[in-house]
C-alpha positions as CSV (number, residue, x, y, z in Angstrom):
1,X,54.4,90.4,130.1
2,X,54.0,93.1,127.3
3,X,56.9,93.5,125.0
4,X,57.9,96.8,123.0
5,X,59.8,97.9,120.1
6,X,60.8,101.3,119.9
7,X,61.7,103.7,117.0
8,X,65.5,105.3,118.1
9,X,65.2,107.9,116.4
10,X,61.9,109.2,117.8
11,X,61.0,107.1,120.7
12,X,57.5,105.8,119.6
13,X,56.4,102.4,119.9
14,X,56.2,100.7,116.3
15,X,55.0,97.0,118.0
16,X,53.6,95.8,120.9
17,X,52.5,92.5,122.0
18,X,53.0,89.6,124.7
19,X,56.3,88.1,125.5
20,X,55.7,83.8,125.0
21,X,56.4,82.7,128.5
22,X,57.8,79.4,128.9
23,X,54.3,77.1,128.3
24,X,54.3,79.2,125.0
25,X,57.5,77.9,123.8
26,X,57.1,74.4,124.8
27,X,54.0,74.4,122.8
28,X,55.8,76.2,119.7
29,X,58.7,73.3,120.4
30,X,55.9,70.7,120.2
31,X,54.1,71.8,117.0
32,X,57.4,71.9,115.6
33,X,58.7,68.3,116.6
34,X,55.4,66.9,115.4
35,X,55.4,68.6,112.0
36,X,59.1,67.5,111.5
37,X,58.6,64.0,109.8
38,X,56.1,65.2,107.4
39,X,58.0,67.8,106.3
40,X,61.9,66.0,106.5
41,X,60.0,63.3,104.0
42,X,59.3,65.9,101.5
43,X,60.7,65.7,98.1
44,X,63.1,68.5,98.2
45,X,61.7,69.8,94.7
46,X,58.5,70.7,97.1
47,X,60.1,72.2,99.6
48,X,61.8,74.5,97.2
49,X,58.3,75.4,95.8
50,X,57.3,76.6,99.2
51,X,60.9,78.7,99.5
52,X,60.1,80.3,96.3
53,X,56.8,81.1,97.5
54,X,57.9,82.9,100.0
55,X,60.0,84.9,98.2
56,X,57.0,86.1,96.2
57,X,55.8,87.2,99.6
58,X,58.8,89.1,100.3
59,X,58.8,90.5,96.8
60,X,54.7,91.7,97.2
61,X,55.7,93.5,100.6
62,X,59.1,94.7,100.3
63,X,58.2,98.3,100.5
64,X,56.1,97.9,103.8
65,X,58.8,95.2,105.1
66,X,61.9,97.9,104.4
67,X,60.1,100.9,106.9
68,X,59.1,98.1,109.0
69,X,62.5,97.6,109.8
70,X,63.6,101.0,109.2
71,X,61.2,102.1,112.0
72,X,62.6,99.6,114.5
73,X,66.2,99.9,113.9
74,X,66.7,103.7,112.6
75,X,68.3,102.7,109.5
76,X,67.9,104.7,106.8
77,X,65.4,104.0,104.1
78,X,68.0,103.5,101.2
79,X,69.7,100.4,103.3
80,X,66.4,98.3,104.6
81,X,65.6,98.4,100.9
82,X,68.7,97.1,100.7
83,X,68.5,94.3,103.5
84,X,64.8,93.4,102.0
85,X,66.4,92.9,98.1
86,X,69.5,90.4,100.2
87,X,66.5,88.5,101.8
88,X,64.8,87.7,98.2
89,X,68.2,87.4,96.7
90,X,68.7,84.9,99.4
91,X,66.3,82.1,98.5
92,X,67.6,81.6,95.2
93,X,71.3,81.4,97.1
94,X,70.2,79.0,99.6
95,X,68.6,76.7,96.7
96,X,71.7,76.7,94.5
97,X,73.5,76.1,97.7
98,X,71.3,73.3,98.8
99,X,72.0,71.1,96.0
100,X,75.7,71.7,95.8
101,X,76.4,71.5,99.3
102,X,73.9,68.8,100.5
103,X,72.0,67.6,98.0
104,X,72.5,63.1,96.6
105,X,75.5,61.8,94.9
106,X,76.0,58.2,93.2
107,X,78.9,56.2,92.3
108,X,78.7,53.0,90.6
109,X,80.5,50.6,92.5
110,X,81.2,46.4,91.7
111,X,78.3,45.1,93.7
112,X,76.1,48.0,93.3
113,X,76.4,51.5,94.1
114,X,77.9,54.0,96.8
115,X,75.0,56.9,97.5
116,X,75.7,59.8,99.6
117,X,72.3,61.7,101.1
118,X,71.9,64.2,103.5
119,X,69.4,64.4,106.5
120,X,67.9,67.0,108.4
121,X,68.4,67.2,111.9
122,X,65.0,67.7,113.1
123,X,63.7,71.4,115.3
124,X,66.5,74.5,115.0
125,X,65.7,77.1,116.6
126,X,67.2,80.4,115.7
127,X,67.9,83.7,117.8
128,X,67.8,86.9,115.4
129,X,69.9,89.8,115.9
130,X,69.0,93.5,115.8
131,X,70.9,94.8,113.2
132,X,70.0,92.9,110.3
133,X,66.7,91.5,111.6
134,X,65.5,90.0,108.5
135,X,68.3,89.3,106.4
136,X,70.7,87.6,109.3
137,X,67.8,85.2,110.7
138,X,66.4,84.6,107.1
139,X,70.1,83.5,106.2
140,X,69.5,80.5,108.9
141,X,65.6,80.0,108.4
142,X,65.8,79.3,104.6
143,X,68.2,76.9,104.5
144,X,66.9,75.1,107.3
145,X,63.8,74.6,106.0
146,X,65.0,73.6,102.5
147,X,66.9,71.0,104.3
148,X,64.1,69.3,106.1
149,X,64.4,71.1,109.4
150,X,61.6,72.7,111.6
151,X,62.2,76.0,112.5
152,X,61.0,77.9,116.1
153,X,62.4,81.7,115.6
154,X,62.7,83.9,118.0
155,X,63.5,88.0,116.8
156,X,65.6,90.1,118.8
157,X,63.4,91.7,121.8
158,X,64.1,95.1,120.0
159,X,62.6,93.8,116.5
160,X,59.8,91.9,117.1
161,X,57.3,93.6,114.1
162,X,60.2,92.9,112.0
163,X,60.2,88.9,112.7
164,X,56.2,89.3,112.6
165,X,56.5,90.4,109.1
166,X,58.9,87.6,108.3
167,X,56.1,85.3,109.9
168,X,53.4,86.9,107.7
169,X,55.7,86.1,104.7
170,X,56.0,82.1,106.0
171,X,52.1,81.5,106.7
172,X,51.3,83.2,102.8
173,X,53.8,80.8,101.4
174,X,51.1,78.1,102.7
175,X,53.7,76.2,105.0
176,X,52.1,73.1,106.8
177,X,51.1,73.7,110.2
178,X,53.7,73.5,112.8
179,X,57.2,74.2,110.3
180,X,57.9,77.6,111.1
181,X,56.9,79.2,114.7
182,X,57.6,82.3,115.9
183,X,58.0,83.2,119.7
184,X,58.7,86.8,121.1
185,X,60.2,87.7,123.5
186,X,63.6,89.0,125.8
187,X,66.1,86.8,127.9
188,X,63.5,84.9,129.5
189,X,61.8,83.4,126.3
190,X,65.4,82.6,124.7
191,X,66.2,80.8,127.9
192,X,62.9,78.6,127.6
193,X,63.9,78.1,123.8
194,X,67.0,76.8,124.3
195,X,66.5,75.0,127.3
196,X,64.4,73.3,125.1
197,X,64.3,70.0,123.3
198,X,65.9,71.1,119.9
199,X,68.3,69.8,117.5
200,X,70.1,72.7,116.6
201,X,70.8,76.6,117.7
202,X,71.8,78.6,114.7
203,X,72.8,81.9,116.5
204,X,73.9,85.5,115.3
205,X,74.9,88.0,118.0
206,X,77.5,89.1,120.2
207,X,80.4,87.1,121.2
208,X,79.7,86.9,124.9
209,X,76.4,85.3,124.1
210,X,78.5,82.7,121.6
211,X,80.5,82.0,124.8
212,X,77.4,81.2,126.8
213,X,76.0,79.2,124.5
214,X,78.7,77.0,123.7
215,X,79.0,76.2,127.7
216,X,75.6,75.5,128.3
217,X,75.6,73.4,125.0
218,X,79.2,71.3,126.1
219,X,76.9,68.6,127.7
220,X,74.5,68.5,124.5
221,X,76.7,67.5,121.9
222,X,73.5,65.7,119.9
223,X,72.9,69.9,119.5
224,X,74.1,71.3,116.0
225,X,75.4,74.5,117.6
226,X,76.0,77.2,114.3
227,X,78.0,80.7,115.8
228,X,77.8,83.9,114.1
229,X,79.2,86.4,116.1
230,X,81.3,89.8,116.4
231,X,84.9,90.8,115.7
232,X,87.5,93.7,116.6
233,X,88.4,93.9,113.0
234,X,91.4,95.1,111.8
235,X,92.1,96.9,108.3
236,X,95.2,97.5,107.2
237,X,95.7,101.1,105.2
238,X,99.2,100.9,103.7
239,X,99.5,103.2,100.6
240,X,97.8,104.4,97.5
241,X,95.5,107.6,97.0
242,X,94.7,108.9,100.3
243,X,91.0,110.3,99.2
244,X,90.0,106.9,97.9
245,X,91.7,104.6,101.0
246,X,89.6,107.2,103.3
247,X,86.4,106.4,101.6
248,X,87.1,103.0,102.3
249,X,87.8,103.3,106.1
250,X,84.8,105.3,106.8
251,X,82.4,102.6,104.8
252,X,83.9,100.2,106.8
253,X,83.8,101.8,110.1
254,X,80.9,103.4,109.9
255,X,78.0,102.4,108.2
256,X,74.7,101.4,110.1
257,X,76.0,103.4,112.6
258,X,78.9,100.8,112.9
259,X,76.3,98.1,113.9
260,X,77.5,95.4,111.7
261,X,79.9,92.5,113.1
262,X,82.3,92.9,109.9
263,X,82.6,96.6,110.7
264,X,86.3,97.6,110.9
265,X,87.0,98.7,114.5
266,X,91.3,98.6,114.1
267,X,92.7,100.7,111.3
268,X,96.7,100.2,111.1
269,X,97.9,102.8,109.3
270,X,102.3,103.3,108.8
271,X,103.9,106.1,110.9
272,X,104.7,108.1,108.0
273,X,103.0,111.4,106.4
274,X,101.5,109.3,104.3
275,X,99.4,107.8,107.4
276,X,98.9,111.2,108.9
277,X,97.4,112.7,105.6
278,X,94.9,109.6,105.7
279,X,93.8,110.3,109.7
280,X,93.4,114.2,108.1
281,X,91.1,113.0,105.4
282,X,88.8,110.4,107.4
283,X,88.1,113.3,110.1
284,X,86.8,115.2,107.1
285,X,85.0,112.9,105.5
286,X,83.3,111.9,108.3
287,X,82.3,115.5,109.5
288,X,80.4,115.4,105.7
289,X,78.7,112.1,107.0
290,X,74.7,113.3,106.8
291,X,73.3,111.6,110.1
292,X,69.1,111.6,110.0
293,X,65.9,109.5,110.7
294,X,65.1,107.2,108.3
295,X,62.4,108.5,106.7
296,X,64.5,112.2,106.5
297,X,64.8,114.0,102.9
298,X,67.7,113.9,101.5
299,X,68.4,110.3,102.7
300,X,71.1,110.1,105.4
301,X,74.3,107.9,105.6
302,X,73.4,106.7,108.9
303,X,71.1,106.7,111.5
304,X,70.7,106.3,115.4
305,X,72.2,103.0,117.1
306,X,69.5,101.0,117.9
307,X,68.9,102.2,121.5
308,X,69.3,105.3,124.1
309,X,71.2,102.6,126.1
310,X,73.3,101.5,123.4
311,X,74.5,104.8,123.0
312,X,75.1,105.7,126.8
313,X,77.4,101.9,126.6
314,X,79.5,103.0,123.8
315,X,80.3,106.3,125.2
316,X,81.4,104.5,128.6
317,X,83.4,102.6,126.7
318,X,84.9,105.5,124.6
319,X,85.6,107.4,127.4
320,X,87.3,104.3,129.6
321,X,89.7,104.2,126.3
322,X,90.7,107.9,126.5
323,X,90.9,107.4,130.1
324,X,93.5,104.6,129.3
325,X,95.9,107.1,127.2
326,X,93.9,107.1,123.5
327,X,93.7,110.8,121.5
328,X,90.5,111.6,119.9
329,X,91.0,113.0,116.7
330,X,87.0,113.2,116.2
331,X,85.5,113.1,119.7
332,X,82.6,110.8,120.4
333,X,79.2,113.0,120.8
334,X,75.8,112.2,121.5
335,X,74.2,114.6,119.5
336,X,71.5,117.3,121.5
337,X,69.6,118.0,118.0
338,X,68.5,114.7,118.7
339,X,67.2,111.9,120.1
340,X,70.1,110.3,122.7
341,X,70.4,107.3,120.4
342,X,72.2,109.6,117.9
343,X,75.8,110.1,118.2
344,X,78.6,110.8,115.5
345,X,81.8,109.2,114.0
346,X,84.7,108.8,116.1
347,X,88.6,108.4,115.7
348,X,90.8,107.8,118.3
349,X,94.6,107.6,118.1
350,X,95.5,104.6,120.8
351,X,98.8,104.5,119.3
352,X,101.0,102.9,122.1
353,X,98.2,102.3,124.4
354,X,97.2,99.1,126.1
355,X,93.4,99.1,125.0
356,X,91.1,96.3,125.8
357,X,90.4,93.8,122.6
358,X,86.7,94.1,122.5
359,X,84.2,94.9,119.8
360,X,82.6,98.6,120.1
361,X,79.1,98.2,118.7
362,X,79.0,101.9,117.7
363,X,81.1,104.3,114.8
364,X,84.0,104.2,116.2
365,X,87.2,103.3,115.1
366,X,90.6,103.0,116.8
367,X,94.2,104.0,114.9
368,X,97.4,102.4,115.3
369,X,100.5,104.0,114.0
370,X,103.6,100.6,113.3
371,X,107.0,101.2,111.8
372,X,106.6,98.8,109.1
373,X,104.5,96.3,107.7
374,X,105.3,93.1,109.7
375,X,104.3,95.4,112.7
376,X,101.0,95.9,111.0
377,X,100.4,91.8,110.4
378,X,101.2,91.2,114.0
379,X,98.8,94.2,115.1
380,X,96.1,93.0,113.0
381,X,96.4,89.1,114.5
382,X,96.5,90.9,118.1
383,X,92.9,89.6,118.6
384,X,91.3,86.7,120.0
385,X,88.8,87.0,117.4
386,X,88.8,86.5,113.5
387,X,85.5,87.8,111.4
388,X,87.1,90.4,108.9
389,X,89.7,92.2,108.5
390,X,91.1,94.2,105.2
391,X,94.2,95.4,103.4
392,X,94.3,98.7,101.3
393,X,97.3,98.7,99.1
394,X,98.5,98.7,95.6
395,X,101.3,96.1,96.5
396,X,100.8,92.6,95.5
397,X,102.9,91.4,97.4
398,X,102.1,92.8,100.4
399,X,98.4,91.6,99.7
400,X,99.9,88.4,98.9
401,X,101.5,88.0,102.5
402,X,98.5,89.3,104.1
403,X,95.7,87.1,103.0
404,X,98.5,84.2,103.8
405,X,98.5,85.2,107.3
406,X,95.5,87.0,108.5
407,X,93.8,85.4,110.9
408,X,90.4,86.3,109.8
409,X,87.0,84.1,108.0
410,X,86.3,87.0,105.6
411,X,89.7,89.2,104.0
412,X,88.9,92.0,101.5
413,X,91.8,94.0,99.6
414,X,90.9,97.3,98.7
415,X,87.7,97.0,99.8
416,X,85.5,97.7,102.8
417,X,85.5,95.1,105.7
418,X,82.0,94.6,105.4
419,X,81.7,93.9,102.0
420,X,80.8,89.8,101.8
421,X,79.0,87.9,98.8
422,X,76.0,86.1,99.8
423,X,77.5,83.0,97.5
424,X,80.3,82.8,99.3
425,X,80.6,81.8,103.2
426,X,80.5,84.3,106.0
427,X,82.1,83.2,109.4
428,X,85.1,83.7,111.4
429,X,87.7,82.2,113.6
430,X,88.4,82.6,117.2
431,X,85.5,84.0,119.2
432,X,84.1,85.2,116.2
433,X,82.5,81.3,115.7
434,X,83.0,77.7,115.9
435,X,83.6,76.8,112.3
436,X,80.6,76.6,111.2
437,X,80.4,79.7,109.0
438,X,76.8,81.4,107.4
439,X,75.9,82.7,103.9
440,X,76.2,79.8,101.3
441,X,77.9,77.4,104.0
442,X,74.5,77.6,105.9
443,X,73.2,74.6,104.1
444,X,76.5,72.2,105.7
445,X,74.8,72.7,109.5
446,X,71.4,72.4,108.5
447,X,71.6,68.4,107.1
448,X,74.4,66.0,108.2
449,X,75.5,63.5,105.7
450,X,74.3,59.4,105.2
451,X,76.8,57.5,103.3
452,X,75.4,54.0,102.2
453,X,76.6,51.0,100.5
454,X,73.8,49.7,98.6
455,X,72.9,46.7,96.4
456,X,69.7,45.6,94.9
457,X,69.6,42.3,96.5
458,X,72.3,40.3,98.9
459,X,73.6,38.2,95.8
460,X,77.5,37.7,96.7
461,X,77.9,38.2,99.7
462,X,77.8,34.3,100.9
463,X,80.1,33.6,98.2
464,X,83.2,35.9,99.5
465,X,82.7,35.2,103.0
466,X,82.7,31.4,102.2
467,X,86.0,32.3,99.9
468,X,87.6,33.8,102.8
469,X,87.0,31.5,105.5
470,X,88.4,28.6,102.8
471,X,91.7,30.9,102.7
C-alpha cells in the first residue's frame, strides 16, 4: 500500500512511500527487542553523547527540516522554525531532566548503603501527532532513549517526510542498529504496533484515541501507557485593558490554525460592557489576522488546517452548534481564494446554550457570558477534561482562587493558554491524560525506579537473627 502526505495549502504531494504492513512492524519490534540490552547497559554518560549528536543533526538541517514540515502541515515558515529550535532546545531539557528525575542516589546507611537506580523498561513505541510532528514525538523519543529504552516510532499518516527527517537525524547520530525504527503508516500499521510486544505506548493525540488505548491496554498492565491528549479549554477574561486581553484570546485561540491541544476553545467573559467591548475587539483583531501558505511573503499568522477533510469536520461541527442556539459573531468560512483547507477565525456567542463539551480542532472559539466570578470557576470546571485553561485579570485574588480550583495540568494568568515551558511538565487531568504528564516529566515514564539495600559483604546478619531468636 502507498502512503501520501499532502501540502494543504496546495494539494501536492511532498512524500510518498509504502505503508509497513504488519510483517514490517514485527520485524521493526524485533530489531528493537534485540538491540535493547546492549543499549539499557550503556553508561548513561554514552547515551547522552549519542543525544547530543543528534542534536548536531538537527542543528546542520534545521532549515530543510522547518519547510519540511511546513510543507506537510501548512504552517507558516516563522513557526516550524520555531518547532525545529524546541526540538534542539529539547535534548539539553531531557538530559537535565534525566538526571534529576531518574538518574542514582546514595544514602549511607549502618550496614552499608541504601541506593536508588532507575531502569528502562525495554521497547516504547510512540504514535506522533500531526500538529507538532517533530517537536511532540521528539519530546517522548529523547527521553526514552536517554533512559535505556528502544524506540519503534511511528509519524502521523499525514507527516511521514517529517518523521523521515527525524529518522535521518537518528541514523547520523551513529545509533547502534536496531535502537530507533521508524514505521509508516495509517490505522492499520498502528494497530500492528501496538498489538505488538512492547513495553510502553507514549501517545499524543486526540482524546478518543487516549480512550481506546487505555481499553485495549486494561488487560496489559506490564504496558507503561503515557497519555497526551486534547482539551476544551477554558480562559477566563475578567478585567483589565481590553486591547491587550484581546491579544491574548486570539493567540490562544487561534494560532496554528487552533491545532494545538492547549488552544483555548471556552472564553468566559462577565456580562458587563466591559465583556462586550472585549467580544468587539477580538472580532477585529481577528479580521487583521493575515491567513497564507507557508512559504507566502509577508509571513502569515496562520495557515490551512492540516486537511480539506479537517476543514469540512469543523464546519459540521460549527454549524451543529449554531443549529443548537449559538450566535456567530465572526462566522466560520472556508475561504474560495483558496484551497478548502483554509478557513478563518470564528466567535460564537453560546451564551445559555447547551453545547456539547468536545474539543474543536480548528480556530474557533466559543463565549460564555456569567454574572459573576464563581459562575465563571464553575463554567470553566464544566468539562470532563483538564489540559489548560487561563485567567486574564489584574486581581490577585481572583488569580489566587483560580489557580486553587481550576481543574486543569497547565494554568497560565495573563497569558495565552498555550504558552508551556519545556522545563516544566505538560499534561492534564481528566480525558486530557492519565497522570503521566510530558515535557520535563517525560523522563518519570520512561525508567521505573530500583531501590536496594546493599552491603559489601553479609557480615551481621547471623549475628541479629541469632540475637533475636535468643529474645
Amino acid at each position: 500500500m502507498t502512503l501520501q502526505s499532502i501540502d494543504p495549502a496546495t494539494g501536492e504531494v511532498v512524500w510518498e512511500g509504502a505503508a509497513d504492513n504488519a510483517e514490517a512492524v514485527g520485524a521493526a519490534l524485533a530489531k528493537a527487542r534485540a538491540a535493547f540490552p546492549a543499549w539499557g547497559a550503556l553508561p548513561v554518560a554514552e547515551r547522552v553523547a549519542y543525544a547530543e549528536a543528534f542534536r548536531g543533526a538537527l542543528e546542520a538541517r534545521k532549515e530543510r527540516l522547518a519547510e519540511t514540515i511546513a510543507r506537510e502541515t501548512g504552517k507558516p515558515r516563522w513557526e516550524t522554525l520555531t518547532e525545529v529550535a524546541a526540538m534542539i532546545g529539547k535534548v539539553g531539557i531531557s538530559i537535565k531532566a534525566q538526571a534529576e528525575r531518574a538518574g542514582e542516589r546514595r544514602q549511607d546507611m549502618p550496614f552499608g548503603e541504601a541506593v536508588l537506580r532507575h531502569r528502562p523498561h525495554g521497547v516504547m513505541a510512540v504514535l506522533g501527532p500531526f500538529n507538532f510532528p517533530g517537536h511532540l514525538p521528539n519530546g517522548h523519543i529523547v527521553p526514552a532513549l536517554l533512559a535505556g529504552n528502544t524506540v519503534v516510532f511511528k509519524p502521523s499518516e499525514m507527516t511521514p517526510a517529517t518523521g523521515a527527517a527525524m529518522a535521518e537525524c537518528w541514523a547520523e547520530a551513529g545509533l547502534p542498529d536496531g535502537v530507533f525504527n521508524l514505521v509508516q503508516g495509517a490505522r492499520e500499521t498502528g494497530e500492528a504496533l501496538v498489538a505488538g510486544e512492547i513495553d510502553g505506548l507514549l501517545f499524543t493525540g486526540s482524546a478518543g484515541a487516549g480512550a481506546h488505548f487505555r481499553r485495549i491496554f486494561a488487560d496489559r498492565p506490564e504496558v507503561i501507557l503515557a497519555l497526551e491528549l486534547g482539551g476544551n479549554n477554558p480562559l477566563i477574561a475578567w478585567d483589565g485593558d481590553v486591547e491587550e486581553t484581546a491579544s491574548i484570546v486570539v493567540q490562544s485561540s487561534f494560532v496554528t490554525t487552533g491545532q494545538r491541544c492547549s488552544c483555548a476553545r471556552r472564553l468566559i467573559v462577565p456580562d458587563t460592557v466591559w465583556g462586550r467591548d472585549l467580544t468587539d475587539a477580538i472580532d477585529a483583531l481577528a479580521r487583521r489576522i493575515v491567513i497564507g501558505k507557508w512559504d507566502d511573503e509577508p509571513q502569515p499568522y496562520i495557515g490551512p488546517l492540516i486537511s480539506d477533510a479537517a476543514a469540512a469536520s469543523a464546519k459540521a461541527r460549527v454549524d451543529d452548534l449554531v443549529a443548537r442556539g449559538a450566535k456567530p459573531t465572526r462566522e466560520f468560512k472556508i475561504l474560495d481564494c483558496m484551497s478548502p483547507a483554509f478557513v478563518r477565525p470564528t466567535v460564537l456567542d453560546v451564551t445559555g446554550i447547551d453545547v456539547p463539551d468536545e474539543e474543536i480542532f480548528a480556530p474557533v472559539v466559543q463565549v460564555s457570558r456569567v454574572a459573576d466570578f464563581d459562575a465563571a470557576v464553575a463554567s470553566a470546571n464544566a468539562t470532563r477534561f483538564g489540559l489548560s485553561a487561563g485567567l486574564v485579570s489584574a486581581d490577585d485574588a481572583l488569580w489566587d482562587r483560580f489557580v486553587l480550583e481550576s481543574r486543569a495540568g497547565v494554568v497560565n494568568r495573563n497569558r495565552p493558554t498555550t504558552g508551556a515551558a519545556g522545563s516544566m511538565p505538560f499534561g492534564g487531568l481528566g480525558e486530557s491524560g492519565n497522570h503521566r504528564p510530558s515535557a520535563y516529566y517525560a523522563a518519570d515514564y520512561c525508567a521505573y525506579p530500583v531501590a536496594s539495600f546493599e552491603a559489601a559483604n553479609a557480615d551481621g546478619n547471623s549475628g541479629a537473627i541469632a540475637a533475636m531468636l535468643k529474645a
